[in-house]
KOLZA-136467 format. One record per residue (C-alpha): residue number from 1; x, y, z. Coordinates in steps of 0.5 Angstrom, whole numbers, plus 2048, in hexadecimal, padded with zeros to 3 digits. Example, Ala and Ser with C-alpha at 12.3 -4.5 7.8 and 13.67 -1.06 7.14 Angstrom:
# residues 2
k 1 | px 819 | py 7F7 | pz 810
k 2 | px 81B | py 7FE | pz 80E
***
This chain:
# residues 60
k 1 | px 823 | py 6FB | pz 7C4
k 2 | px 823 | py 6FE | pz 7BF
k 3 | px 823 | py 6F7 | pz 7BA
k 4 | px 81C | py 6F6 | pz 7BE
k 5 | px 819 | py 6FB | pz 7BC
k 6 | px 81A | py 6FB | pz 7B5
k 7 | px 819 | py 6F4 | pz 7B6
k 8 | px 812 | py 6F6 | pz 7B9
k 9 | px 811 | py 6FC | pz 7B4
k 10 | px 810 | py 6F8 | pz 7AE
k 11 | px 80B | py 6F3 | pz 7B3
k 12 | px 807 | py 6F9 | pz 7B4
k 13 | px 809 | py 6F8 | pz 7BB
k 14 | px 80A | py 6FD | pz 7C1
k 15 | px 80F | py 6FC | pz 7C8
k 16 | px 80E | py 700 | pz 7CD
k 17 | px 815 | py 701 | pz 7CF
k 18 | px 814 | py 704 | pz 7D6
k 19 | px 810 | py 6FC | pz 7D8
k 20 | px 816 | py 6F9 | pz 7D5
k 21 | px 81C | py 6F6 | pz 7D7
k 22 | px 822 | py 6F3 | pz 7D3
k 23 | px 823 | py 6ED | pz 7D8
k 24 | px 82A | py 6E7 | pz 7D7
k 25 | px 825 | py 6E1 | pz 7D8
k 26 | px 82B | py 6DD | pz 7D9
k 27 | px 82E | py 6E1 | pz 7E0
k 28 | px 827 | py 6E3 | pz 7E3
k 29 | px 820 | py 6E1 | pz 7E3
k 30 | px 81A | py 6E4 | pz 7E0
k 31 | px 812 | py 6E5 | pz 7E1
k 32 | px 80E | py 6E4 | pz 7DC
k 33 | px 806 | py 6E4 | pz 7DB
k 34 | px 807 | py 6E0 | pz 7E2
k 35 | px 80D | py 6DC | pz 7E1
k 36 | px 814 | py 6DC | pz 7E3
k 37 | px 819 | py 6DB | pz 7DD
k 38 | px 820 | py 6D9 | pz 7DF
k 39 | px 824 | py 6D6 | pz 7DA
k 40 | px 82C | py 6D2 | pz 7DD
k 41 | px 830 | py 6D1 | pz 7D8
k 42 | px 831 | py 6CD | pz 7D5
k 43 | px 82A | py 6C9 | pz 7D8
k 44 | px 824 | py 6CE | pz 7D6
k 45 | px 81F | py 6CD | pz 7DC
k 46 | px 818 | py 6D1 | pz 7DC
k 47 | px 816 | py 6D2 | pz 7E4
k 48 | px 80E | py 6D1 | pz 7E5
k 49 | px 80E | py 6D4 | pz 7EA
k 50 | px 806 | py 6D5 | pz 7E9
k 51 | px 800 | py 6D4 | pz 7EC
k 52 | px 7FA | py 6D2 | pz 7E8
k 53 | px 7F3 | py 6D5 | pz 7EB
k 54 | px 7F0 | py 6CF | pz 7EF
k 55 | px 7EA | py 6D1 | pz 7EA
k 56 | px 7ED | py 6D0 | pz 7E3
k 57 | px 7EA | py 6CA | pz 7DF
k 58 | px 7ED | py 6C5 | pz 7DA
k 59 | px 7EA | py 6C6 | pz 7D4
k 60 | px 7EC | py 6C0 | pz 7CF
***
């Protein structure tokens, strides 16, 4: 944590540390923005599990 926030200091960046949670993405799944990321090693998987609002348009 303590890299990370160096890291973030010299972006000019913040972490709010009580929203955080460190994860091991390779023994449990995680959400993120409305995703479920897990990832099997050795074969790295992204779980869509989303469900687009019946209104969304494709713009192309």
């Amino acid at each position: 944590m303590v890299v990370l926030r160096q890291i973030l200091e010299r972006l000019k960046l913040s972490l709010n540390e009580t929203k955080t949670k460190i994860v091991n993405a390779f023994s449990e799944k995680f959400n993120f923005l409305g995703f479920t990321i897990c990832c099997n090693a050795p074969t790295y998987a992204l779980d869509l599990d989303f469900d687009f609002p019946e209104n969304l348009q494709v713009v192309s």
